[in-house]
C-alpha positions in Angstrom: -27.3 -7.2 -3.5 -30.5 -7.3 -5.8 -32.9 -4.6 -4.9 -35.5 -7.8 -5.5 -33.2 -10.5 -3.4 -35.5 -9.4 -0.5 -38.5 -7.9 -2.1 -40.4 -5.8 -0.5 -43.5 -3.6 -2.0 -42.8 0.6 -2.3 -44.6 2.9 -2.2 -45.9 4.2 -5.2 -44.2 7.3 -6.5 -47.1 9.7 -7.0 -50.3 9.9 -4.4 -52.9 7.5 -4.5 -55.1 10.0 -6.5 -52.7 11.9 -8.9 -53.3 9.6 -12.2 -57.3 10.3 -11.7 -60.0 10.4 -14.5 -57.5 7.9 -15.6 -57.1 5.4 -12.9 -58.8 5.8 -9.9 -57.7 6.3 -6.5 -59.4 3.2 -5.6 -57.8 1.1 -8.6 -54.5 2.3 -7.3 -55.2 1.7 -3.6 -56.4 -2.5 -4.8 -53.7 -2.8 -7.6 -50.8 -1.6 -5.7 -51.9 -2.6 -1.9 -53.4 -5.4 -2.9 -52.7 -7.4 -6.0 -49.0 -6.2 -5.9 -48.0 -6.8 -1.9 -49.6 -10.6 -3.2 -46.4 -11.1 -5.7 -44.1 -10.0 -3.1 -45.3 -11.9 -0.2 -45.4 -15.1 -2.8 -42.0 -14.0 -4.0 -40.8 -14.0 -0.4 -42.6 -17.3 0.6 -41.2 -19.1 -2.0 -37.8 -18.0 -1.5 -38.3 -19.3 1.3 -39.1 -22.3 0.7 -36.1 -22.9 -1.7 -33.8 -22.0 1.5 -35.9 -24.4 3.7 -35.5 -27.2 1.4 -31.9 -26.7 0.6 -30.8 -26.5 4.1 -32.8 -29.9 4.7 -31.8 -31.7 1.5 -35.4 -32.0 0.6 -36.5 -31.1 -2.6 -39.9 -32.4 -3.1 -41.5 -29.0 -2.8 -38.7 -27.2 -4.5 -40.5 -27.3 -8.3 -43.8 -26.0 -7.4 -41.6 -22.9 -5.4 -39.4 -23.0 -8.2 -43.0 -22.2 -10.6 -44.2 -19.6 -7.8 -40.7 -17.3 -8.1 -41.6 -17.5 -11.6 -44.5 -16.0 -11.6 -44.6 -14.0 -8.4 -41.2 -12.6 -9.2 -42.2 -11.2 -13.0 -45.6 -10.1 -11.3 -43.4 -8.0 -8.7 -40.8 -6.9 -11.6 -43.1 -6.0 -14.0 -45.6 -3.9 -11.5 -42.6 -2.3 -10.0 -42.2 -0.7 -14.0 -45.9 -0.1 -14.2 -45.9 2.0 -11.9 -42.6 3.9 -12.6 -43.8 4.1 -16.1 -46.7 6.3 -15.4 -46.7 9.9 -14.0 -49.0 12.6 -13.4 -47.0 14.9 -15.9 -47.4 12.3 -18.3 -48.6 11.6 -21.5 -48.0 13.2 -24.6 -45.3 11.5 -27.1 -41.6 10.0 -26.7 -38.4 12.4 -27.8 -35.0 12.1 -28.8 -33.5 8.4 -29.0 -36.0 6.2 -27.9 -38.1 8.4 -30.8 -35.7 7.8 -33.2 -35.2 4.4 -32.1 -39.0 3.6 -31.9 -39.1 5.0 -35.9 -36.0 3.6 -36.9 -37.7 -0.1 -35.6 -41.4 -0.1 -36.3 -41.6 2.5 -39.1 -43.1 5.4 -37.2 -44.5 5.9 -33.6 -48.0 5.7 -34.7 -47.0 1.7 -36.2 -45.0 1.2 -33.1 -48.5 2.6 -31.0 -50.8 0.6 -33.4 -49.0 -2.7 -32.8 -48.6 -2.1 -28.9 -52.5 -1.4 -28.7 -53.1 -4.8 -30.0 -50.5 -6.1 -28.1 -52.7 -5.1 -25.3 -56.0 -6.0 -26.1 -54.8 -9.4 -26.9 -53.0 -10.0 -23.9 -54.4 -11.7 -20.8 -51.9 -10.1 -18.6 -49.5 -7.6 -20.0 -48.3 -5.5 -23.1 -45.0 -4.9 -23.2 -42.2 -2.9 -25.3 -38.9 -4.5 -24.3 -35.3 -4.2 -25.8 -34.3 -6.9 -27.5 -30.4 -7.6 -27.3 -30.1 -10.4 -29.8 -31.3 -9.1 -32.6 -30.9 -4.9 -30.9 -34.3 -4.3 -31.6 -37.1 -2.9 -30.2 -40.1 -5.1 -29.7 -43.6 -5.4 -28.5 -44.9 -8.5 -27.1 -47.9 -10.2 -25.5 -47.2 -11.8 -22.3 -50.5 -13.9 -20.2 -49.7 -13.6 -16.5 -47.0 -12.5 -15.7 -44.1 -14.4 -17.5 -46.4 -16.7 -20.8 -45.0 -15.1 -23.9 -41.4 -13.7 -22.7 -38.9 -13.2 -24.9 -35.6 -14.7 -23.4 -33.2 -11.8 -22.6 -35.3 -9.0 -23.7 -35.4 -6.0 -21.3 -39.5 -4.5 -20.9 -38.7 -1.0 -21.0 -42.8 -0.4 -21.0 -45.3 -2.0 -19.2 -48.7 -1.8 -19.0 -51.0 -4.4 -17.0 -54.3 -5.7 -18.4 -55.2 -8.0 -16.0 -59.1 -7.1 -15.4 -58.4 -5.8 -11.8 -56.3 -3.1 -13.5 -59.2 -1.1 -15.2 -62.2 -2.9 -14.6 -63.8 -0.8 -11.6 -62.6 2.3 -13.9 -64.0 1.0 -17.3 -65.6 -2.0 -17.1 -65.3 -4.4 -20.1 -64.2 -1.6 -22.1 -60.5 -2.4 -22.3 -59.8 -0.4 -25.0 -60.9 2.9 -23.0 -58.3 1.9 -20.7 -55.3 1.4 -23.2 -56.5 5.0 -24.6 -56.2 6.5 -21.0 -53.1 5.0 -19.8 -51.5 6.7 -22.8 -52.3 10.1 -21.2 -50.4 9.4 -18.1 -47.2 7.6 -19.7 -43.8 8.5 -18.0 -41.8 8.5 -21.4 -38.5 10.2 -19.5 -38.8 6.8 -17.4 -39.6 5.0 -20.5 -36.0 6.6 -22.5 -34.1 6.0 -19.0 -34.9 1.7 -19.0 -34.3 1.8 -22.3 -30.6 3.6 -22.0 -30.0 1.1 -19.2 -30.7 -2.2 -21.9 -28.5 -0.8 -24.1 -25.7 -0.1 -21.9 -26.0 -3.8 -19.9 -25.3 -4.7 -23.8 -22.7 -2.6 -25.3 
């Protein structure tokens, strides 16, 4: 079974504290206690629903669930890799294949970094490097909420959240102080691990 069929929120895998002057103790103790156990407990509800209405042959309700898995369940999903994607030890630049790969796909890794910094100020909820398995690629994307801007099939390898409850106790309306930061706390051994697993669901 699904590690997400029943979801249920971890616990993040660092303390509370451990990415500070980056993100705040606080900003981790809203975002992840929060804003994050909301996805799941609307992720839950609406499964529920679904079942409800199944089991009853009544399916009047079953859309509007239907729209909530959507987006509760890619808010869930992509948090879950947020905060994987970030370490304490971070930071620094990506080695090995995913360098290579990230050079052989957007030119150099300061073009691939360029283009995922504007990713992420034009975003109005996430900035994401995903594998692409059509065209076995590397890509960056804009996605508002959670799930506005996916590309169909494409495995997010790196996430990063923009939503204004992500930086703005931290940073205020300076978003781009944010995007700077997060870079110094980036987990790129987690990053080159999801993006092995995309290309082995697709040998």
């Amino acid at each position: 079974m699904s590690e997400y069929s029943n979801p249920e929120l971890r616990e993040l895998p660092y303390e509370y504290d451990a990415l500070e002057p980056h993100i705040s103790e606080q900003v981790l103790k809203w975002h992840h206690d929060t804003h994050h156990q909301g996805y799941v407990n609307g992720l839950a509800g609406a499964e529920e629903t679904l079942a409800e209405n199944r089991e009853a042959g009544e399916f009047g309700g079953s859309g509007a669930a239907i729209r909530n898995v959507t987006h509760n369940g890619s808010g869930h999903y992509l948090h879950t890799l947020f905060w994987e994607n970030m370490h304490p030890d971070g930071g620094g630049e990506p080695e090995g294949e995913l360098r290579e790969r990230i050079e052989e796909d957007f030119g150099s890794y300061e073009g691939w970094k360029g283009e995922f910094e504007a990713a992420a100020k034009a975003a109005g909820g996430w900035a994401l490097l995903v594998y692409d398995p059509v065209s076995k690629q590397l890509r960056n994307l804009v996605v508002d909420k959670h799930d506005q801007g996916a590309l169909w099939g494409s495995h997010p390898v790196l996430a990063l959240d923009v939503w204004e409850h992500s930086y703005y106790y931290d940073y205020g309306p300076a978003r781009g102080d944010f995007i700077d930061n997060f870079f110094e706390v980036v987990n790129w051994d987690h990053v080159a691990e999801q993006y092995q697993k995309a290309l082995e669901n697709h040998e």
